[in-house]
C-alpha positions in Angstrom: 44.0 115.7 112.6 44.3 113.2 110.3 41.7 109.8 110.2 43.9 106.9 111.0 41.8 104.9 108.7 41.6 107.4 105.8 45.6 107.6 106.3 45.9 103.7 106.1 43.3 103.5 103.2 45.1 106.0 101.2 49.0 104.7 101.8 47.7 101.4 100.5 46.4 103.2 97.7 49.8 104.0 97.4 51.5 100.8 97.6 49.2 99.3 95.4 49.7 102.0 92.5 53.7 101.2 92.7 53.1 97.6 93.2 51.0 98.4 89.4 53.8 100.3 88.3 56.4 98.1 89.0 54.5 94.9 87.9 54.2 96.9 84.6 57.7 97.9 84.2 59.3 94.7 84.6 56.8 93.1 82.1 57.9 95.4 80.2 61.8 95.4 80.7 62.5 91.8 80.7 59.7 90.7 77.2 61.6 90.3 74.5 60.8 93.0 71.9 59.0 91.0 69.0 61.6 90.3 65.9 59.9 89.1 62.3 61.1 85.8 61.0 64.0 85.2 62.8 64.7 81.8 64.3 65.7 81.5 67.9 69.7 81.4 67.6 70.1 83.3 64.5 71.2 86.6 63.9 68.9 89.1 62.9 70.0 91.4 60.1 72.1 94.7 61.1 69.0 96.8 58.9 66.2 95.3 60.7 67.4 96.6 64.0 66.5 99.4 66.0 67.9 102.7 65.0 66.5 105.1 67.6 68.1 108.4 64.6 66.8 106.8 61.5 63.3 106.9 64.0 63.5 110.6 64.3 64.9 110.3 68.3 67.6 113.4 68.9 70.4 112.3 70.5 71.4 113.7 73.7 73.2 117.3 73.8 77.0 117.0 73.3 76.7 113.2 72.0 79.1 112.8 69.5 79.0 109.1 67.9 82.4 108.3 66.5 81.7 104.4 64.9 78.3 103.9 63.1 76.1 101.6 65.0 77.2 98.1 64.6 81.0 99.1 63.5 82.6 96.6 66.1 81.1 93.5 65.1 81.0 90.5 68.4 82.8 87.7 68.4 80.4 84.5 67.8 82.6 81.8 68.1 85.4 82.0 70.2 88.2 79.1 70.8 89.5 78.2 73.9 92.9 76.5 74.8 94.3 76.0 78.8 95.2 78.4 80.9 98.7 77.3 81.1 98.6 77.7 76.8 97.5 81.4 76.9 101.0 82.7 77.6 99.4 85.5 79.5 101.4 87.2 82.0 100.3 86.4 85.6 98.7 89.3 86.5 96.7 90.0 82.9 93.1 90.9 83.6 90.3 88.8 82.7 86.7 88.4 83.1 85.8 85.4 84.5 82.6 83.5 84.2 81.9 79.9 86.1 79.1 77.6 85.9 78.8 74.5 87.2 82.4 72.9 86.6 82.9 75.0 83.7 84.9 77.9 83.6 85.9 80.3 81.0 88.5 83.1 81.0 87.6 86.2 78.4 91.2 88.6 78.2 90.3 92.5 78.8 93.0 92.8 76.2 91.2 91.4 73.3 87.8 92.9 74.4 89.0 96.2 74.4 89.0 96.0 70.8 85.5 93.5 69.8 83.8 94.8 72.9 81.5 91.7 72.8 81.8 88.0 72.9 78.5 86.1 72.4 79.6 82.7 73.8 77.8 79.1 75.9 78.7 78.4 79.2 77.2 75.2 80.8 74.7 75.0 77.8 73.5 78.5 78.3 74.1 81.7 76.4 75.6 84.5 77.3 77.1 87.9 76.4 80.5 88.6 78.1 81.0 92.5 77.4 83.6 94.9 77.8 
């Protein structure tokens, strides 16, 4: 039979250790990794990123890469015109992204061939990708 309070003491134990854990991880996940002279806004060279084959990592069984890292360069500055400019068809898909009273409209068509659009909505960055 087990010692209620023994029980209790060690399932605390417990929480605490993944309370620890998780504390750890999201420190982890969400800090920016650190990036040598490079102004907040500016892009950072292509060769001073992280290359996870040029660090010795294998890549995963079967992987076959067919672009180089960085082959489909993002779109930095995109333009914008009305909705009833686009000459879309009706029922073209989009993703959509609202803040505030802004509102933006990013074609599925064109991001299946840049992938990425690095864009400002409501004065905040984002990354609209495909």
């Amino acid at each position: 039979m087990r010692d209620r309070c023994g029980y209790l003491t060690m399932k605390r134990l417990g929480l605490a250790t993944g309370a620890v854990a998780l504390a750890a991880l999201s420190i982890w996940a969400f800090t920016d990794p650190p990036v040598d002279d490079v102004a907040a806004g500016e892009r950072a060279p292509a060769d001073a990123a992280y290359n996870p084959v040029m660090t010795g990592e294998t890549l995963p069984e079967g992987f076959r890469q067919l672009l180089p890292r960085d082959a489909i360069a993002p779109v930095y500055e995109p333009r914008f015109v009305a909705a009833d400019r686009t000459g879309w068809a009706p029922d073209a898909q989009v993703i959509g992204v609202v803040s505030g009273d802004e509102a933006k409209a990013y074609p599925v068509s064109f991001l299946n061939q840049r992938e990425m659009v690095i864009d400002r909505i409501a004065g905040i960055p984002i990354l609209v990708s495909w």
